[in-house]
PyMOL Python script that loads the backbone (N, CA, C, O; Angstrom):
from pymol import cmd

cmd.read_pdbstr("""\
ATOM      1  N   UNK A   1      -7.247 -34.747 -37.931  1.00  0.00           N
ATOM      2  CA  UNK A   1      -6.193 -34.096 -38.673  1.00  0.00           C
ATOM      3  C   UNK A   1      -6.053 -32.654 -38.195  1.00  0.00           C
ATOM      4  O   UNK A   1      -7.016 -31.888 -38.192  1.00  0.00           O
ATOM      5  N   UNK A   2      -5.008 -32.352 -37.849  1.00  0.00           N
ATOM      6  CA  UNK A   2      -4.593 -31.155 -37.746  1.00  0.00           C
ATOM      7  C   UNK A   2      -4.467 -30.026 -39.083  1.00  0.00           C
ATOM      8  O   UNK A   2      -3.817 -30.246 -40.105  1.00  0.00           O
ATOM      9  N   UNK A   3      -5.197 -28.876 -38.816  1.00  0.00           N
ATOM     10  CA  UNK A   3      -4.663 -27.880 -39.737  1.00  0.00           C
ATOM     11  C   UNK A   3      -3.339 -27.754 -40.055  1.00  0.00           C
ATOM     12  O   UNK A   3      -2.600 -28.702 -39.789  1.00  0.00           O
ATOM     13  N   UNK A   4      -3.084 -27.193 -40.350  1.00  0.00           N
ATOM     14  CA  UNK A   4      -1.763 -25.858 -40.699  1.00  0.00           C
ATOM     15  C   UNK A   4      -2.077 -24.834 -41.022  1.00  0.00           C
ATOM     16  O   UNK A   4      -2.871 -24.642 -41.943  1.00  0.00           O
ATOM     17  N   UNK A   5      -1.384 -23.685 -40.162  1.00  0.00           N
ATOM     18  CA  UNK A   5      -1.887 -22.338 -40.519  1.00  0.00           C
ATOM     19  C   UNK A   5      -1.536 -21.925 -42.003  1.00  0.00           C
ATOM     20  O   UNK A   5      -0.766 -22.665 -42.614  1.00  0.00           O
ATOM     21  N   UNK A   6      -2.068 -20.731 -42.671  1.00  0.00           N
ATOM     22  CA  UNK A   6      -1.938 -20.852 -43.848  1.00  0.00           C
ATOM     23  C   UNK A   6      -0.644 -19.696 -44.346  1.00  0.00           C
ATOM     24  O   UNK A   6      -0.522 -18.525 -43.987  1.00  0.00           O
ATOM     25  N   UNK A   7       0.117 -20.388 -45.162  1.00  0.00           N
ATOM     26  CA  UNK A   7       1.309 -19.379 -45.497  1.00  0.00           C
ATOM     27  C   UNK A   7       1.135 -18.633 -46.597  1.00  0.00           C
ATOM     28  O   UNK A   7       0.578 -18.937 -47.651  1.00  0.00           O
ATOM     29  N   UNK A   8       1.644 -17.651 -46.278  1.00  0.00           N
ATOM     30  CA  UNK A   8       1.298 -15.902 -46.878  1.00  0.00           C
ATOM     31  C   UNK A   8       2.847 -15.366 -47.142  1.00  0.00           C
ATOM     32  O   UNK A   8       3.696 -15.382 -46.250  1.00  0.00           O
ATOM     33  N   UNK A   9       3.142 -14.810 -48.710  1.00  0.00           N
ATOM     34  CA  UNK A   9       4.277 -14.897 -49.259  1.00  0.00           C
ATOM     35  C   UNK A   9       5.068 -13.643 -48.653  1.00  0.00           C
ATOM     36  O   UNK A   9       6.275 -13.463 -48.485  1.00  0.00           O
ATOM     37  N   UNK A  10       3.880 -12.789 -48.368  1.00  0.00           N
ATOM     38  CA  UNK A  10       4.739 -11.622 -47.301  1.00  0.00           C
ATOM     39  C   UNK A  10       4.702 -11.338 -45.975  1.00  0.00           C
ATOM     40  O   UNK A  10       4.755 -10.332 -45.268  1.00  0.00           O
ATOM     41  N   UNK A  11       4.599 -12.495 -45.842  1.00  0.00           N
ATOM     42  CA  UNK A  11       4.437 -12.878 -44.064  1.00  0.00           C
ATOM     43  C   UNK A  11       5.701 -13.212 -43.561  1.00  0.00           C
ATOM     44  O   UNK A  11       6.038 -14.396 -43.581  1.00  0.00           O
ATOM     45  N   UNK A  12       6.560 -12.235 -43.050  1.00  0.00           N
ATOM     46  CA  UNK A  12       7.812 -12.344 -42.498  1.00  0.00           C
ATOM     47  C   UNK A  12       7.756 -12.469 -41.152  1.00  0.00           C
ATOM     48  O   UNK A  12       8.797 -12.104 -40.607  1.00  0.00           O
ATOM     49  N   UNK A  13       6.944 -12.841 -40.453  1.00  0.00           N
ATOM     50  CA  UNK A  13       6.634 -13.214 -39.295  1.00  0.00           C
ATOM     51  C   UNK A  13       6.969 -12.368 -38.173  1.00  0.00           C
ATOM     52  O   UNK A  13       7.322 -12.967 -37.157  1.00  0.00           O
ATOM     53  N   UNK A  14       6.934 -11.016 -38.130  1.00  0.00           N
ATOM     54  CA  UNK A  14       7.087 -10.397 -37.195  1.00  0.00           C
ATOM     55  C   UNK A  14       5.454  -9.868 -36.544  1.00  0.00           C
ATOM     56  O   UNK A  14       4.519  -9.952 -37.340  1.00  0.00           O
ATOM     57  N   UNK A  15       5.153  -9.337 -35.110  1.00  0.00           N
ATOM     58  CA  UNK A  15       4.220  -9.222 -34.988  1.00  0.00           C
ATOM     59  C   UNK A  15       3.676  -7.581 -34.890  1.00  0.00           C
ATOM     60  O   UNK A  15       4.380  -6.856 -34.187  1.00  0.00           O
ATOM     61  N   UNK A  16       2.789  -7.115 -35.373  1.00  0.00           N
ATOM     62  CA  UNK A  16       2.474  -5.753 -35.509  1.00  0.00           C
ATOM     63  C   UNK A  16       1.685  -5.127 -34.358  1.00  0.00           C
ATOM     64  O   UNK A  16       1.711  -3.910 -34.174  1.00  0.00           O
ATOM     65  N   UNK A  17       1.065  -5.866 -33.672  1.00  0.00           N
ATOM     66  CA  UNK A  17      -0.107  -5.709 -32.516  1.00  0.00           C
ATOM     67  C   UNK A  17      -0.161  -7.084 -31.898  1.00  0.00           C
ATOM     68  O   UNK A  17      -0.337  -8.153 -32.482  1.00  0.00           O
ATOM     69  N   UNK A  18       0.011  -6.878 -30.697  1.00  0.00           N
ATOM     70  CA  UNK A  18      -0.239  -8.235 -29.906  1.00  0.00           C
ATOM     71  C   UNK A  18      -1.777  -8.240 -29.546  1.00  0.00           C
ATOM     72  O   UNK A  18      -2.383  -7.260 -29.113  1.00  0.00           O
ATOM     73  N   UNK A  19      -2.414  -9.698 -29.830  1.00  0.00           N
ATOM     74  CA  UNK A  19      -3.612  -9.947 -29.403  1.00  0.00           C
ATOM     75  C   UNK A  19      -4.343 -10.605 -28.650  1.00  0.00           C
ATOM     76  O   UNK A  19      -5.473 -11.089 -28.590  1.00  0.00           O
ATOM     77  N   UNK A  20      -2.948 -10.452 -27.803  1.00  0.00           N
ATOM     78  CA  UNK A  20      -3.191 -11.164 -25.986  1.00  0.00           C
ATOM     79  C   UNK A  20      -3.921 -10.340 -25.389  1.00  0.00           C
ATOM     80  O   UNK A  20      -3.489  -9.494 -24.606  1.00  0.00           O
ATOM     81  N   UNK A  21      -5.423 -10.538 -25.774  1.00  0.00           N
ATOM     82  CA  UNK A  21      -6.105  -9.308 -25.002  1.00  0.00           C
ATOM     83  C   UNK A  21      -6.713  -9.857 -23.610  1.00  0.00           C
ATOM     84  O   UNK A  21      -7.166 -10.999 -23.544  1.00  0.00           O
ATOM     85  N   UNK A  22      -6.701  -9.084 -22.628  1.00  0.00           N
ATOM     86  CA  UNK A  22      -7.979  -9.819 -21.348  1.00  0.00           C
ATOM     87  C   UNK A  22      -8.701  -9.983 -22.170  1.00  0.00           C
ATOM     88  O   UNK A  22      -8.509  -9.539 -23.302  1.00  0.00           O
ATOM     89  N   UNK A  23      -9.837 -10.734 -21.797  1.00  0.00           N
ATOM     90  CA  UNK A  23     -11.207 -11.117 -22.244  1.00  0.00           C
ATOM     91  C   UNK A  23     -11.637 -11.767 -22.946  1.00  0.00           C
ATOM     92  O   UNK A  23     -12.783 -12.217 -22.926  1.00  0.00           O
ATOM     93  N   UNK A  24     -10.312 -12.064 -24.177  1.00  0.00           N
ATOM     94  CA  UNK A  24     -10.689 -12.799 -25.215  1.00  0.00           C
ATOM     95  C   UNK A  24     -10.254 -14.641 -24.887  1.00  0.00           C
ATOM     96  O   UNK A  24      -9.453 -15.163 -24.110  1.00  0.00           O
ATOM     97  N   UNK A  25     -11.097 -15.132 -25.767  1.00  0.00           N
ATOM     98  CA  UNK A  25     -11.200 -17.112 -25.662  1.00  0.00           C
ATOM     99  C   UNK A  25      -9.711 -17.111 -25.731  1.00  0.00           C
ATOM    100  O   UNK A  25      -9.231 -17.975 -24.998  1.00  0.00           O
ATOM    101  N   UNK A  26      -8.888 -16.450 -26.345  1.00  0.00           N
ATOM    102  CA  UNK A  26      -7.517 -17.059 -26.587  1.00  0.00           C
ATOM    103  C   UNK A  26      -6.452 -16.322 -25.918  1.00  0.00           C
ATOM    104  O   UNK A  26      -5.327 -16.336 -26.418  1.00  0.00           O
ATOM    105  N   UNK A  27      -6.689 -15.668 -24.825  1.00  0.00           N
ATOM    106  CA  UNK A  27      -5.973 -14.814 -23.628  1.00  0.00           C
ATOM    107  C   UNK A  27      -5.150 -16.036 -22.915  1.00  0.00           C
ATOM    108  O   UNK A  27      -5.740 -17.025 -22.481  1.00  0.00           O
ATOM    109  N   UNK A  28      -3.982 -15.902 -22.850  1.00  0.00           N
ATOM    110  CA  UNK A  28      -2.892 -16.541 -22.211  1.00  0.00           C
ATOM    111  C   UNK A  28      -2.546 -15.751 -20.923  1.00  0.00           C
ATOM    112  O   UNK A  28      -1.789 -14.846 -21.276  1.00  0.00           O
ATOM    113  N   UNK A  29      -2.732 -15.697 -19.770  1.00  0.00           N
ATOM    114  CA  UNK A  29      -1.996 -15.145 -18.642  1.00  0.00           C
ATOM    115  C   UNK A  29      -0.610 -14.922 -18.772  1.00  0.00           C
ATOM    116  O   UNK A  29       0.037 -13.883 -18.633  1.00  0.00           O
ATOM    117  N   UNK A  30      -0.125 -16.514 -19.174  1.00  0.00           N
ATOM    118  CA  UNK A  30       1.689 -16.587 -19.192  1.00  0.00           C
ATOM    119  C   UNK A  30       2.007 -16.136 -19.719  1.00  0.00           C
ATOM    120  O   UNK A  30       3.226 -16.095 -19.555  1.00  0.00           O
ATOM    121  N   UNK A  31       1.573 -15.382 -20.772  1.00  0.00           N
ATOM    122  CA  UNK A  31       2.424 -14.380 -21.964  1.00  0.00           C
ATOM    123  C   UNK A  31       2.204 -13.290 -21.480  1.00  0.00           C
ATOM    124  O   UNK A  31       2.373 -12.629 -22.505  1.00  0.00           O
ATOM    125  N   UNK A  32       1.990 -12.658 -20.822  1.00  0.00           N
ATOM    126  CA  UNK A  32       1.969 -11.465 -20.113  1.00  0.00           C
ATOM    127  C   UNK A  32       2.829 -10.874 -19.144  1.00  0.00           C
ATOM    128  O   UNK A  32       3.068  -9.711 -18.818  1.00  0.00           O
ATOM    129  N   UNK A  33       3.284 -12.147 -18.720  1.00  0.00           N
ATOM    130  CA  UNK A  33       4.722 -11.914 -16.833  1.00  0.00           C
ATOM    131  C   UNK A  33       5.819 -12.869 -17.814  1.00  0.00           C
ATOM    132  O   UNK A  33       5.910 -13.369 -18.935  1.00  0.00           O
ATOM    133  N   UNK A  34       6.560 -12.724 -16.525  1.00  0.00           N
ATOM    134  CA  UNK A  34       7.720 -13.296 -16.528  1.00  0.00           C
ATOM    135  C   UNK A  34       8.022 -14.311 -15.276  1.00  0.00           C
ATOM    136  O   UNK A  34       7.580 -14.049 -14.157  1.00  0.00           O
ATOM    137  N   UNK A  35       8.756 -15.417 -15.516  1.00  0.00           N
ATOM    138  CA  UNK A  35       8.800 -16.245 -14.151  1.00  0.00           C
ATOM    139  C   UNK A  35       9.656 -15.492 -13.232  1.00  0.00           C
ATOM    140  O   UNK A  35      10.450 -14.691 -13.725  1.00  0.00           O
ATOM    141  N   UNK A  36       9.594 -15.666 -11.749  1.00  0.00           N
ATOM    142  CA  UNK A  36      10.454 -15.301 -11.260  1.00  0.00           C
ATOM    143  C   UNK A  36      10.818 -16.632 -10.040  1.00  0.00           C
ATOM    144  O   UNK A  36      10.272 -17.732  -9.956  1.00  0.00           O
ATOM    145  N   UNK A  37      11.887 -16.071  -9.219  1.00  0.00           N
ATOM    146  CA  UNK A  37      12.575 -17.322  -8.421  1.00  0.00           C
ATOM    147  C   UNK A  37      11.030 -18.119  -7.832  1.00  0.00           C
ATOM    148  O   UNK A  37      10.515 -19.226  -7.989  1.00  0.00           O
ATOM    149  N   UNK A  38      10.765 -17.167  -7.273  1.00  0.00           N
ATOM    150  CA  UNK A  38       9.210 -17.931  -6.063  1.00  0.00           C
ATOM    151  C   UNK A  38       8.536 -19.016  -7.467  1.00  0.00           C
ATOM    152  O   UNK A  38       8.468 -20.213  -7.190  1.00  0.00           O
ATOM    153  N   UNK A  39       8.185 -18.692  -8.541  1.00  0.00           N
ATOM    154  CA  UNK A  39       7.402 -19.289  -9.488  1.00  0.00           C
ATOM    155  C   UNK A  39       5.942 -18.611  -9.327  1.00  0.00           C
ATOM    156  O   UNK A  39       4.883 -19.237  -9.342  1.00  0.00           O
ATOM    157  N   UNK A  40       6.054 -17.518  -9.205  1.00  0.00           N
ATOM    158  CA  UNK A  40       4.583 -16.416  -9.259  1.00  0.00           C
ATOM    159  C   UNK A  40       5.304 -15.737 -10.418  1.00  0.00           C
ATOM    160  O   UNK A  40       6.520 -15.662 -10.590  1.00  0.00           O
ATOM    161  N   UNK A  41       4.233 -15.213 -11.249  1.00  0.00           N
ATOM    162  CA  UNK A  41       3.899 -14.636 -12.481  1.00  0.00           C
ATOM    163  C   UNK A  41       3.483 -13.472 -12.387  1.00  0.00           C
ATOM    164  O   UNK A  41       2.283 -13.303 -12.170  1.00  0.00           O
ATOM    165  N   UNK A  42       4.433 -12.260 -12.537  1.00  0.00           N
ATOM    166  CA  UNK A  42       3.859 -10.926 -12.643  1.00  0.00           C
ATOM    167  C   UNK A  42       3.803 -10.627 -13.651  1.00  0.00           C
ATOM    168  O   UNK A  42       4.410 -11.062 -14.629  1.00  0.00           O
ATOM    169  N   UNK A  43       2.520  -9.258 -13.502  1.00  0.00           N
ATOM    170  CA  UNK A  43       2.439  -8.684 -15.134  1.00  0.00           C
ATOM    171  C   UNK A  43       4.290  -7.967 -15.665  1.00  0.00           C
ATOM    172  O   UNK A  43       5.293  -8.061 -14.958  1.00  0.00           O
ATOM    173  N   UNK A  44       4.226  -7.366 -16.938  1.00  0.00           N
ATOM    174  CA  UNK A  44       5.070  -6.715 -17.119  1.00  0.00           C
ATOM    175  C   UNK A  44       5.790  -5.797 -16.516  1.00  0.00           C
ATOM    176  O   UNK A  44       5.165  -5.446 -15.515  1.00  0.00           O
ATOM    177  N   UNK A  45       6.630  -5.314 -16.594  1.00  0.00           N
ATOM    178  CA  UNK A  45       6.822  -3.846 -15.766  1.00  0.00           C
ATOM    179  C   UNK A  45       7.367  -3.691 -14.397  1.00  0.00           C
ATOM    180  O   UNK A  45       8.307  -4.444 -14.144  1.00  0.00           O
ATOM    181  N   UNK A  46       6.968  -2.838 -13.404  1.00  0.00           N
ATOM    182  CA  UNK A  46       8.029  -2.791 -12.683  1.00  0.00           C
ATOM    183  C   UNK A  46       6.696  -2.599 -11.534  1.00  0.00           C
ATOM    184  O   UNK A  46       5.921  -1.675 -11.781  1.00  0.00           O
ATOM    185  N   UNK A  47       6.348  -3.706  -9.929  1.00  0.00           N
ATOM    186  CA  UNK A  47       5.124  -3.142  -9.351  1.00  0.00           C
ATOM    187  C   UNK A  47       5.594  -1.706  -8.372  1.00  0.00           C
ATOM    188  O   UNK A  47       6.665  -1.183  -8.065  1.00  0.00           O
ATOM    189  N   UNK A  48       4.353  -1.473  -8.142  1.00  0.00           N
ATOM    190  CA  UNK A  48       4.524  -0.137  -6.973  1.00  0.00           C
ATOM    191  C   UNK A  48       4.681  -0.734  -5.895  1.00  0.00           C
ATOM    192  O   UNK A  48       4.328  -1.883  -5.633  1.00  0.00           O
ATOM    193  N   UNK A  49       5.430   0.314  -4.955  1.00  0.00           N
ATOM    194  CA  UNK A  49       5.815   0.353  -3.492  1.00  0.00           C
ATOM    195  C   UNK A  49       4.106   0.530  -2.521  1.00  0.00           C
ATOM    196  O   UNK A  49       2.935   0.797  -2.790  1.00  0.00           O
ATOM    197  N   UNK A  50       4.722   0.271  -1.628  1.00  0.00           N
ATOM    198  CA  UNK A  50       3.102  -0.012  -1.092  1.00  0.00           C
ATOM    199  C   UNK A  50       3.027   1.821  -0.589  1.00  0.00           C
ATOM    200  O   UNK A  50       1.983   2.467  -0.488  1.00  0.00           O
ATOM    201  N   UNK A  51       4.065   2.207  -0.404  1.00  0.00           N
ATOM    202  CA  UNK A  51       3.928   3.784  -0.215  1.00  0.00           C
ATOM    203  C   UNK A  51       3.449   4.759  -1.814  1.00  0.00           C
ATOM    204  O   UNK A  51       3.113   5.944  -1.818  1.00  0.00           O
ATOM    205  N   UNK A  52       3.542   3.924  -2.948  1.00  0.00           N
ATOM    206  CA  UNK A  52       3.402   4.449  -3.922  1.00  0.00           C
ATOM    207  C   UNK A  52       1.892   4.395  -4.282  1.00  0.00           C
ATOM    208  O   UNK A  52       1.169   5.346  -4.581  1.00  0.00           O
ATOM    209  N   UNK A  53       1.560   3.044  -4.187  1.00  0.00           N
ATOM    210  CA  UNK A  53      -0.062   2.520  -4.255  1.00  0.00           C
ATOM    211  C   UNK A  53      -0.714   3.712  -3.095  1.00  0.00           C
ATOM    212  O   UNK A  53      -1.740   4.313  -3.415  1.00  0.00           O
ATOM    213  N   UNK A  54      -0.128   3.963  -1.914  1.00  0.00           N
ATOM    214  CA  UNK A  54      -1.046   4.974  -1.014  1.00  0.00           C
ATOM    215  C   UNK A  54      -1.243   6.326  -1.793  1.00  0.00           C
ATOM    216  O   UNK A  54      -2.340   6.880  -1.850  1.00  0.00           O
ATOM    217  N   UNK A  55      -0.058   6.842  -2.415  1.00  0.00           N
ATOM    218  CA  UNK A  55       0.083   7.953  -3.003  1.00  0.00           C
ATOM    219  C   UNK A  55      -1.021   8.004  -4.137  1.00  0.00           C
ATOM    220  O   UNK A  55      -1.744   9.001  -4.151  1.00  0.00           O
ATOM    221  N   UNK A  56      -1.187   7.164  -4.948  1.00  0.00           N
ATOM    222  CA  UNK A  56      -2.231   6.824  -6.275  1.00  0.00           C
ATOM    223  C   UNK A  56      -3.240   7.021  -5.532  1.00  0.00           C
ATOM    224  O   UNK A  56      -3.809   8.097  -5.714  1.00  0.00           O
ATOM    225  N   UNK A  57      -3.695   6.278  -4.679  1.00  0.00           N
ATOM    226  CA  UNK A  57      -5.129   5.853  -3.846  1.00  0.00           C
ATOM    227  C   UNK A  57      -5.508   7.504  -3.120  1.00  0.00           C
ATOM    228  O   UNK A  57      -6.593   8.059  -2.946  1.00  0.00           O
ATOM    229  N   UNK A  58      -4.490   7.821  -2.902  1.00  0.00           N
ATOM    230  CA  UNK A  58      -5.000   9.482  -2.231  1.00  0.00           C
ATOM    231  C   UNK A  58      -5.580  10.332  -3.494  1.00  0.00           C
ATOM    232  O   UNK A  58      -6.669  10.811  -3.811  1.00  0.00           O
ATOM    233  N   UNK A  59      -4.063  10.250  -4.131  1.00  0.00           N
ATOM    234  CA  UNK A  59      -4.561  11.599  -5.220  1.00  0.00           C
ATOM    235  C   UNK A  59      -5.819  11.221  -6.261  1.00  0.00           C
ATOM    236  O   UNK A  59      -6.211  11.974  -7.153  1.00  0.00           O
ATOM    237  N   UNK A  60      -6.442   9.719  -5.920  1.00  0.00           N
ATOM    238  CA  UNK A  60      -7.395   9.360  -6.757  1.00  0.00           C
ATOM    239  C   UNK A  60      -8.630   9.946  -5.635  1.00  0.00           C
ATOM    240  O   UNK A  60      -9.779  10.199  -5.995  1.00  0.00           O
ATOM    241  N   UNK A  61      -8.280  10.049  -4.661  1.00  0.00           N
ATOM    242  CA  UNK A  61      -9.703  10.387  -3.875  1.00  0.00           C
ATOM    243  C   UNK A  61      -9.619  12.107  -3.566  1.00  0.00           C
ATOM    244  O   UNK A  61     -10.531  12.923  -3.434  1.00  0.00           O
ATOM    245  N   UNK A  62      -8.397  12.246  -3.522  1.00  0.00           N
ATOM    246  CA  UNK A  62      -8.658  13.872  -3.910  1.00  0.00           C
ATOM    247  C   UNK A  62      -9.021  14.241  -5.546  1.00  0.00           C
ATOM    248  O   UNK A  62      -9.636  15.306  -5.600  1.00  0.00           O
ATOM    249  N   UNK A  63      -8.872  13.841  -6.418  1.00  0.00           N
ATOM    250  CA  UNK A  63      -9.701  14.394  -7.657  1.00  0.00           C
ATOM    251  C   UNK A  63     -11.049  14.097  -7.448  1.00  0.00           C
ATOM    252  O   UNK A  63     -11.815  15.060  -7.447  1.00  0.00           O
ATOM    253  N   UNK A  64     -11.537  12.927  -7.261  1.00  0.00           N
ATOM    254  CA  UNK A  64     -13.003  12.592  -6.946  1.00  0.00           C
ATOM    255  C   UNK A  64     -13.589  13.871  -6.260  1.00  0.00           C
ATOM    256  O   UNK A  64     -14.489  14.552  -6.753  1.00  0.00           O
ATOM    257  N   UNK A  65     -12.896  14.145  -4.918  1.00  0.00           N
ATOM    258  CA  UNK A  65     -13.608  15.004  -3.624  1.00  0.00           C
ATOM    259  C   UNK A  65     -13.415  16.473  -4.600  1.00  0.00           C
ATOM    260  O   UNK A  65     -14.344  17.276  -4.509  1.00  0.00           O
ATOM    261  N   UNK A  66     -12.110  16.883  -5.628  1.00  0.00           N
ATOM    262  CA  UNK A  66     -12.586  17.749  -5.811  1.00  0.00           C
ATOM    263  C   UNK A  66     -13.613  17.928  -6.971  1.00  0.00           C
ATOM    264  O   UNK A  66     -14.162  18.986  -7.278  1.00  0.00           O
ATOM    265  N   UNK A  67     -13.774  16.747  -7.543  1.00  0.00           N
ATOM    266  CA  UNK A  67     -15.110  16.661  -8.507  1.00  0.00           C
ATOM    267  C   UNK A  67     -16.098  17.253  -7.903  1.00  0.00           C
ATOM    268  O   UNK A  67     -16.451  18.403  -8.168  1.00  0.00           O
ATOM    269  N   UNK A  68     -16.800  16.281  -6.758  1.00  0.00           N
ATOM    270  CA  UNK A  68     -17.616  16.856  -5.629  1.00  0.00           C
ATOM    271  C   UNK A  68     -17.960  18.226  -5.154  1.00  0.00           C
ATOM    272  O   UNK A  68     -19.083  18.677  -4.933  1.00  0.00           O
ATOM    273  N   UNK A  69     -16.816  18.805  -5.037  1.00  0.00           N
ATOM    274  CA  UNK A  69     -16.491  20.558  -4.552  1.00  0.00           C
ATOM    275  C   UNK A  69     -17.477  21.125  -5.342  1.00  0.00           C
ATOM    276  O   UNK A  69     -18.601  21.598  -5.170  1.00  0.00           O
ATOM    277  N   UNK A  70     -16.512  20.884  -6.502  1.00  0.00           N
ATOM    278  CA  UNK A  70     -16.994  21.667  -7.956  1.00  0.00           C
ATOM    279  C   UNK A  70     -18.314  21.730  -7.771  1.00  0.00           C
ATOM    280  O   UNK A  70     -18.873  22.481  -6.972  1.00  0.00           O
ATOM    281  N   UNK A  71     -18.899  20.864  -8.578  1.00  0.00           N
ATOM    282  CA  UNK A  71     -20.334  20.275  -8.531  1.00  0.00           C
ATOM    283  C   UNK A  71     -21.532  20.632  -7.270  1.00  0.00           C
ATOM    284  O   UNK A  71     -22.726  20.469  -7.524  1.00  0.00           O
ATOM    285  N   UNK A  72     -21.142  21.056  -6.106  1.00  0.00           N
ATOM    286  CA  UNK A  72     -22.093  21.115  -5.297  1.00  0.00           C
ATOM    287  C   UNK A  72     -21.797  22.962  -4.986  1.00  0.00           C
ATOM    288  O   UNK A  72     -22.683  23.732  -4.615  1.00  0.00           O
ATOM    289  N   UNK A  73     -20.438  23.327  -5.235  1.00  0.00           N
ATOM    290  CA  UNK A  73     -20.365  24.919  -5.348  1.00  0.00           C
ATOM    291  C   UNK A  73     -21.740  25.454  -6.338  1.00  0.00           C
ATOM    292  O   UNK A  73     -22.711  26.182  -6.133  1.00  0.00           O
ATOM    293  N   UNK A  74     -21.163  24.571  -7.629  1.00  0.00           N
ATOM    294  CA  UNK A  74     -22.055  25.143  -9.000  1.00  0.00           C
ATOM    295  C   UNK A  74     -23.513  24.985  -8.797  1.00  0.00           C
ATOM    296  O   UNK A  74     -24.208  25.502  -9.672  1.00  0.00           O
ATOM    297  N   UNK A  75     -24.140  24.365  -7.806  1.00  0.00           N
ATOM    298  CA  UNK A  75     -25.798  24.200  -7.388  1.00  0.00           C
ATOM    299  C   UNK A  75     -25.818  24.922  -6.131  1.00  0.00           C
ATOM    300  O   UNK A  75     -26.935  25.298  -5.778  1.00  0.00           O
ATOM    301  N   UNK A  76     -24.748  25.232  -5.301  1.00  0.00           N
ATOM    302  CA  UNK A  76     -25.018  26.756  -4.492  1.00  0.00           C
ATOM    303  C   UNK A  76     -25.416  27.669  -5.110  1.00  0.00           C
ATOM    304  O   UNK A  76     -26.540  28.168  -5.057  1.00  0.00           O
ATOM    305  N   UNK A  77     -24.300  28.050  -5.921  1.00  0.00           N
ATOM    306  CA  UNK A  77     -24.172  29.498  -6.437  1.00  0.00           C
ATOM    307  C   UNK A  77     -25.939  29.303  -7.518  1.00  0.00           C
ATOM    308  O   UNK A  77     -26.780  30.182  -7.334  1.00  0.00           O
ATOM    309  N   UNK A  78     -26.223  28.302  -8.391  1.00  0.00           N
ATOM    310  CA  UNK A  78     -27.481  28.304  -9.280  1.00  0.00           C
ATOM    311  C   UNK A  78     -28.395  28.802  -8.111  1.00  0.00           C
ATOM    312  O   UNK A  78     -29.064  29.834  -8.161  1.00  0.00           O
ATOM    313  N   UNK A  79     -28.323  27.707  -6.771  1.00  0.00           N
ATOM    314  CA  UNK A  79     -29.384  28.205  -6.205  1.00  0.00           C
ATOM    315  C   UNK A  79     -29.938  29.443  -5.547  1.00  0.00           C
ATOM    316  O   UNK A  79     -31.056  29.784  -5.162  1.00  0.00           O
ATOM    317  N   UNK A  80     -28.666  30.023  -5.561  1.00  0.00           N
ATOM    318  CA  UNK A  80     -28.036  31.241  -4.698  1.00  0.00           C
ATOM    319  C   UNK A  80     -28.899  32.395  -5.754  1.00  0.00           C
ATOM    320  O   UNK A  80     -29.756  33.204  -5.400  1.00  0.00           O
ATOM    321  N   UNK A  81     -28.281  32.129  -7.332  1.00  0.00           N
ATOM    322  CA  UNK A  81     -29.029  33.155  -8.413  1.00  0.00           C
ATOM    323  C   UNK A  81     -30.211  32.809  -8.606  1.00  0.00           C
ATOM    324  O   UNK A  81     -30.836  33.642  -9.263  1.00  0.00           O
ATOM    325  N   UNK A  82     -30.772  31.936  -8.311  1.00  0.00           N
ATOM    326  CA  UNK A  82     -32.382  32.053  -8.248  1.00  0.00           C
ATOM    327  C   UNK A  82     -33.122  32.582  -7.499  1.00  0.00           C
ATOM    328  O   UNK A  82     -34.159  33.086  -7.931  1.00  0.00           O
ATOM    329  N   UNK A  83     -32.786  32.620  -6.108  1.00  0.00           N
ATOM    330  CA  UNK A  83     -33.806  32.596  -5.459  1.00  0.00           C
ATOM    331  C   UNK A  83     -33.192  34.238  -5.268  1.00  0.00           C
ATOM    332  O   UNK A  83     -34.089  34.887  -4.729  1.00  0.00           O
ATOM    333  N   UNK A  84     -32.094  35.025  -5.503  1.00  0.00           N
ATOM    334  CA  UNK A  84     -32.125  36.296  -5.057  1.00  0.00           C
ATOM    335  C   UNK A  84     -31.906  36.898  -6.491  1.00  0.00           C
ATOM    336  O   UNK A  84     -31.937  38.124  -6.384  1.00  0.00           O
ATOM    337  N   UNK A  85     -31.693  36.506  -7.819  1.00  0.00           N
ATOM    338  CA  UNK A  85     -31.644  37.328  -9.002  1.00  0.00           C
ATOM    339  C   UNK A  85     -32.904  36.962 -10.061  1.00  0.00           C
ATOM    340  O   UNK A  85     -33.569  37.769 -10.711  1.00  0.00           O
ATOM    341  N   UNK A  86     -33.022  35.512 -10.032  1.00  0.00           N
ATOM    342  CA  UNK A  86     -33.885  35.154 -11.053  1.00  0.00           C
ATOM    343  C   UNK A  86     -35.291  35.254 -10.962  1.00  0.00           C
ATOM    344  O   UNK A  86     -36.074  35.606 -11.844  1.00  0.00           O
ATOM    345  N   UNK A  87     -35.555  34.866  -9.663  1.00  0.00           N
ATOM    346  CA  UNK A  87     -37.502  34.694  -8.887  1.00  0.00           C
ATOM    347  C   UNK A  87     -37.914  36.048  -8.023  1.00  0.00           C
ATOM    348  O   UNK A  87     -38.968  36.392  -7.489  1.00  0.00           O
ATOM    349  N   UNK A  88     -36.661  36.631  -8.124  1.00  0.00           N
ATOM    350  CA  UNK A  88     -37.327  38.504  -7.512  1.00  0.00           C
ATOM    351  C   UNK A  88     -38.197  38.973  -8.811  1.00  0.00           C
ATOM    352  O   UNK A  88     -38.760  40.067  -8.814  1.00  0.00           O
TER     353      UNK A  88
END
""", "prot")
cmd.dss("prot")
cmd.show_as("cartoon", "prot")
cmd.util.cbc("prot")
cmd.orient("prot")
């Protein structure tokens, strides 16, 4: 026997939060894209240009490198005040 879900008198059936999440047992792929002519399934939205994906992929490795900068300036300069301000 099949259930039936259970009806709720102020349940006007609209949805407040979708709970098509990745990860979860009840994740649907197909509710996520749209068909198109080929019959491949993209996510929502609109994809990037492959010149656009380069642009992301750079400016993601220039924040990293200047993470890096930062970080290895700030253990110069510590090491810099130790050994000529702090250990004199």
């Amino acid at each position: 026997m099949k259930q039936e879900p259970k009806k709720y008198d102020d349940d006007d059936g609209r949805v407040i939060c979708n709970m098509n999440v990745e990860g979860m047992r009840w994740y649907d792929r197909r509710a996520r894209g749209e068909k198109r002519a080929e019959g491949m399934v993209y996510p929502q939205g609109e994809r990037l240009t492959r010149s656009e994906t380069w642009q992301y992929a750079w400016y993601a490795v220039l924040a990293g490198l200047s993470v890096v900068l930062v970080i290895s300036l700030t253990m110069v300069l510590f090491t810099l005040f130790c050994t000529h301000v702090w250990f004199r």
